[in-house]
Structure formats: C-alpha cells, structure tokens
C-alpha positions as CSV (number, residue, x, y, z in Angstrom):
1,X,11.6,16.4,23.7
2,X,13.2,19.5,22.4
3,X,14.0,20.7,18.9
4,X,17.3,19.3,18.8
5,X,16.5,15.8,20.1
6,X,13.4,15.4,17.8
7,X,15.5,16.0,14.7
8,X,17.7,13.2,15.7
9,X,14.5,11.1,15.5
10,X,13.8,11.8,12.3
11,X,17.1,11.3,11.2
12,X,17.2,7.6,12.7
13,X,13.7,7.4,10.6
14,X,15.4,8.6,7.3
15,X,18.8,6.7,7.4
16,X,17.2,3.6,8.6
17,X,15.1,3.7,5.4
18,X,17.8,4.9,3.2
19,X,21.1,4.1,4.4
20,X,23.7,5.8,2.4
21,X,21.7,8.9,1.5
22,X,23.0,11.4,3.8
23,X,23.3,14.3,1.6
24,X,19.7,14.0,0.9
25,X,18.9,13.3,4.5
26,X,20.5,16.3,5.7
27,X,19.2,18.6,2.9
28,X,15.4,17.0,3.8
29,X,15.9,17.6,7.4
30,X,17.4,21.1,6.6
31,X,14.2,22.2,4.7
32,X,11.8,20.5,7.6
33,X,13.8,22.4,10.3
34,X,13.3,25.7,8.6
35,X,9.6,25.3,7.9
36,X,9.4,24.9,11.6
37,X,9.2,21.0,12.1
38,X,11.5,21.0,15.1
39,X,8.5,19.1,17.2
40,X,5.9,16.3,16.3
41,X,2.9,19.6,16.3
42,X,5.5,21.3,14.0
43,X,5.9,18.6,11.5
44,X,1.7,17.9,11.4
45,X,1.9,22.1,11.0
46,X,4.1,21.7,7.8
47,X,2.3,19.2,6.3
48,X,-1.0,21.1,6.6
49,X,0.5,24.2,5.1
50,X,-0.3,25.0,1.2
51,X,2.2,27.3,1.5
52,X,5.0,24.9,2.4
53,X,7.0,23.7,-1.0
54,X,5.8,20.4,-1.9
55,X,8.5,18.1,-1.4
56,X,9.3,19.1,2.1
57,X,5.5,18.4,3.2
58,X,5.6,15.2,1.3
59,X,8.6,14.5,3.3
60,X,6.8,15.7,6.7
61,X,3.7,13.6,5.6
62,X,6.0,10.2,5.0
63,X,7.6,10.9,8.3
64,X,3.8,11.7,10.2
65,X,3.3,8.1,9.4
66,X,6.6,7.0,10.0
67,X,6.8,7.8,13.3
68,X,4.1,5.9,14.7
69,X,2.1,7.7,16.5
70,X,-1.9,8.2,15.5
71,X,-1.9,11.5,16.7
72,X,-1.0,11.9,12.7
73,X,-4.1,10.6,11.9
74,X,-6.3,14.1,11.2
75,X,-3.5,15.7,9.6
76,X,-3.1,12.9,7.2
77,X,-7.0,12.6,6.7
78,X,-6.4,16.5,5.7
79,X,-3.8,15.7,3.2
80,X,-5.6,12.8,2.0
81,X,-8.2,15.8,0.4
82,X,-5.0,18.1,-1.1
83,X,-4.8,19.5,-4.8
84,X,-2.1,17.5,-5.5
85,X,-2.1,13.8,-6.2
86,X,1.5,12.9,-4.5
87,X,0.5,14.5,-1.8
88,X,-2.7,12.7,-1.7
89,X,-1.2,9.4,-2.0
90,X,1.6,9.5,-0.1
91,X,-1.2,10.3,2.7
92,X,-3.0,7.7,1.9
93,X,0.3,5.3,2.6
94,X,0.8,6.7,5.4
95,X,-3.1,6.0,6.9
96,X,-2.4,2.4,6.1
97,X,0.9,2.1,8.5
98,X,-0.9,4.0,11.2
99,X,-3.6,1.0,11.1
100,X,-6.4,3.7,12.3
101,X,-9.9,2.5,12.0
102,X,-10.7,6.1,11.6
103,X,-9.2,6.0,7.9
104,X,-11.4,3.3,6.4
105,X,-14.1,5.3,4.9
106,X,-11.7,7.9,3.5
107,X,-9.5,5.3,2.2
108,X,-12.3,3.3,0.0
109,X,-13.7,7.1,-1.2
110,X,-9.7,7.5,-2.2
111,X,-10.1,4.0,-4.2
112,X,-12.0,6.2,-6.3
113,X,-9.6,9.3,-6.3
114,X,-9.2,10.5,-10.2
115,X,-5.8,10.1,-10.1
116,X,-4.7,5.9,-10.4
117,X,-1.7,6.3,-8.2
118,X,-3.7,7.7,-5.4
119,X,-6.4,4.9,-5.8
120,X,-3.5,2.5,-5.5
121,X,-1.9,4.2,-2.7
122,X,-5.8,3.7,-0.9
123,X,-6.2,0.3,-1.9
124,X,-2.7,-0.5,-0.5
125,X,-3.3,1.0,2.3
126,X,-6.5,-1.0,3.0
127,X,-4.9,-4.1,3.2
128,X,-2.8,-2.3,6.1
129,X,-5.7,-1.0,7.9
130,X,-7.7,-4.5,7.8
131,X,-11.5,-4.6,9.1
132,X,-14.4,-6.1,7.5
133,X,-15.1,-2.8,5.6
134,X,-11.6,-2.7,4.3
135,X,-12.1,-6.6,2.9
136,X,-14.9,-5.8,0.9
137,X,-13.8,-2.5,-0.5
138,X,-10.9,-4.6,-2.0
139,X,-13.1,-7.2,-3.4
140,X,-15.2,-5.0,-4.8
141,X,-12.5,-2.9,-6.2
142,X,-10.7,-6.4,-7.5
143,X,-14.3,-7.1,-9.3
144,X,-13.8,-3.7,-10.6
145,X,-13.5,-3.8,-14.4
146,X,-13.8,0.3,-14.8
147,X,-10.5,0.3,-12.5
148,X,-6.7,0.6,-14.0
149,X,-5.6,-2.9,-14.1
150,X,-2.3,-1.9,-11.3
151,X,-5.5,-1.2,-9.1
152,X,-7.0,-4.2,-9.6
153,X,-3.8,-5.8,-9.1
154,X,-3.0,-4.4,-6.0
155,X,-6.6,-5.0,-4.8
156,X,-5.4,-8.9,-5.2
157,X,-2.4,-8.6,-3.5
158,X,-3.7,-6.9,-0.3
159,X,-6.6,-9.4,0.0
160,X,-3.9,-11.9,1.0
161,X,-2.7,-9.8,4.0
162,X,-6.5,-10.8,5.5
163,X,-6.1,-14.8,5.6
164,X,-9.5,-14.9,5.0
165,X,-10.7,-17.7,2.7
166,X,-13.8,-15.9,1.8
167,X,-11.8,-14.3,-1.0
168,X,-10.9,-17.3,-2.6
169,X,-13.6,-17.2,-4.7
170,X,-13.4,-13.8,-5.6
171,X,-9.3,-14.6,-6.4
172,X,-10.2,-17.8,-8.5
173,X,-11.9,-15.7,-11.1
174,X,-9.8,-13.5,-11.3
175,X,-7.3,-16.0,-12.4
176,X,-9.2,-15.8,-15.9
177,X,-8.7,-12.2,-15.9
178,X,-7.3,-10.0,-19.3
179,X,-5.1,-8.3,-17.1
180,X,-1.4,-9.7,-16.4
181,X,-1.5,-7.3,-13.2
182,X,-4.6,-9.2,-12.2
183,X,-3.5,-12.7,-12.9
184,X,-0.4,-12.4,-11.4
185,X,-1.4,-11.1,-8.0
186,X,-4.6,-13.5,-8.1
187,X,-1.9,-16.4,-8.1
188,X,0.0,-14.8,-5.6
189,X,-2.9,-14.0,-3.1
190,X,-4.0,-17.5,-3.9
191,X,-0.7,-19.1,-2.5
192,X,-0.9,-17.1,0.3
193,X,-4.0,-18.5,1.6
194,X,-2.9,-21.7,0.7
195,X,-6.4,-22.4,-1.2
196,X,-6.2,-26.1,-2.4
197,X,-9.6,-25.6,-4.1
198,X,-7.3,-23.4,-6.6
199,X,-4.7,-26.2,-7.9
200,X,-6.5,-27.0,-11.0
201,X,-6.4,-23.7,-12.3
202,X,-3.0,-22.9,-11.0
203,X,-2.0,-25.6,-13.0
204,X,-3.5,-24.2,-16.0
205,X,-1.6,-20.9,-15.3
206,X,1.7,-22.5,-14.5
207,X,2.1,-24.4,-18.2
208,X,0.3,-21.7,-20.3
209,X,0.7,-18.2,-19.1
210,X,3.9,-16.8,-20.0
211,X,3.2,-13.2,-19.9
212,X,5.5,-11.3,-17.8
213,X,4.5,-8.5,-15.6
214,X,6.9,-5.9,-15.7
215,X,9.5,-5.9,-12.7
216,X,8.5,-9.0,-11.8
217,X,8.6,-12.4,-13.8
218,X,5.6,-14.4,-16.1
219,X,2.5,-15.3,-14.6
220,X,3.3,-18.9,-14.9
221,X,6.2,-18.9,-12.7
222,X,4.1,-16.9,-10.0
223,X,1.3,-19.9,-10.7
224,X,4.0,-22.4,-10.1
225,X,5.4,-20.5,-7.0
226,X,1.7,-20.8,-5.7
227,X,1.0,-24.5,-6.3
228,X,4.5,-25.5,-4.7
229,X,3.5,-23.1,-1.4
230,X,-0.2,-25.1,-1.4
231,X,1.3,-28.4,-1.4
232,X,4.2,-27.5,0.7
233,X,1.1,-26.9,3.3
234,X,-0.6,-29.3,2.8
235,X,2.1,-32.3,3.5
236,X,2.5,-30.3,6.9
237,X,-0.8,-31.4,7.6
C-alpha cells in the first residue's frame, strides 16, 4: 500500500467516525502526513516520537487502534507509559479495541495510573479485553473505596460486557453504595445479566433513588429499566 492509498484509509477511519468534520479531517491528516505517517510503520513511528506535537500523536494513537491490526500493540503498550495523561489514556482505549491478551497486566497497573481519566480509560478498556484476569481487576477495582467514584462506576458498567453471574454479588452491594456513579451502573450491569436474585433491591432503588447522574437520568429510572429487562427475560423462559 503506498503513501497515497494509506491516507485514504485513514480518512475512511476519520469521516466514518465523525461525518461532517472535514476541515478537521483534513487538517489531522495534513499534520499526520507531514510527521511522516504515510504508512502503518510511519504512523506507530509518530506516535512513539516525544518530539511529535501532542495532538497529532494522540490522533496517530486513536487511529493505531482504529485500524485493527495488533501489530499496534507495542507501540500502544509504549504510550500507555508517556508523561502525559491524554496520551496515556487514549492508549489505554485503544489496547481495549485491539482485544490483545498482551495488554492485561498493563491495563490493571493503568487502573492505578495517578491520573483518574487514565484509570478509567484502563478499566474501560478491560471490559474490552475480557479474560479471567481482566474480571477480577474490575471487581476489585468496583470494591475499591480509595478509587474516584467515575472509576468505580465504570468498573460496574464493564463487568456487564462478561455475562458472567459471578459478579452479581459483587454488583448487588454495590447497589447500597454512596456513590450515584456506582449505583447507577450497579443497576445497569445488574439488568444486563438479567440477575433475578436482584429484584428486591431493584425495587428499592426504582421508588426511592431519585438522584440523577449527570448526562444520564436518576438512579431509579435506571432501577426500573433493569427490573423491566429481568422480567422481560424471564417470561421468555
């Protein structure tokens, strides 16, 4: 694939995602293209250099994992370790989609990054990855109390993607949690996995939690969401 014919690629990649943005598009592809990302070995280059302006490798480092291919994998495992916490995160994002078993153990050390965003980038990004490793890094990191409640939340949220019923338990406490973040991906993750054994308190939820997480809607509603997606499986049975 030349240079030319590679840069169409990526293009396809950015206007899928963002239709509409072309001036963007271009001026993104412009800066890739003249920091030498005119091949898939030129884009990993660009987002391994320090020297390369920020934005342009966080933009090589979204398209490394957007392009499918795990030969990304040890340039995003490098970026996962930058200075800078976009860059960090956005790597860690990345890692998920790419579903390499290779990124587990530096995705649950990035649940611990000091930066929040990029431990919620990791945890999101276990849920993509899967394995048993991955399952119990996000329990434990759900169980968490030290952790910034969005963490916590997300931890929730991802346990769903695993269909595995060992986390009901995990998710039923966390139904009792302080944190709206928390309680509201609990419910959500509880629907999911369709977990009868979690009507009762859903019901609890559903008529007394009307705290609303921002962007979203109250915990009650989600609670109610959840009990009507449990019984909607069960009468299928």
């Amino acid at each position: 694939m030349d240079a030319d014919e590679f840069l169409v690629k990526l293009r396809r990649i950015v206007e899928r995602v963002y239709p509409g943005a072309r001036t963007e598009t271009e001026q993104a592809l412009d800066q890739l293209s003249q920091a030498g990302a005119t091949s898939f070995r030129g884009l990993l280059a660009v987002l391994r250099d320090p020297r390369a302006r920020l934005e342009t490798r966080l933009t090589a480092c979204w398209l490394a994992g957007q392009l499918g291919s795990r030969r990304a994998v040890p340039a995003l495992l490098a970026a996962l370790r930058d200075q800078d916490p976009r860059l960090r995160a956005e790597a860690a994002r990345q890692l998920g989609y790419l579903h390499s078993p290779l990124a587990i153990g530096p995705l649950i050390a990035s649940s611990d990054d000091s930066d929040v965003e990029v431990q919620k980038a990791a945890v999101y990004a276990l849920g993509y990855v899967r394995g048993s490793q991955a399952f119990e890094a996000l329990e434990a990191a759900l169980a968490d109390t030290r952790k910034a409640p969005e963490v916590r939340g997300m931890a929730a949220e991802q346990l769903a993607r695993f269909h595995d019923k060992r986390a009901v338990s995990r998710l039923l406490g966390a139904l009792r949690d302080s944190s709206v973040d928390v309680r509201f991906w609990a419910a959500y993750a509880l629907g999911v996995l369709g977990a009868a054994e979690a009507l009762q308190e859903l019901e609890r939820l559903a008529t007394t939690d009307e705290a609303v997480l921002p962007g979203w809607w109250s915990v009650g509603q989600e609670a109610r969401d959840a009990r009507a997606s449990i019984k909607a499986r069960q009468s299928l049975r």
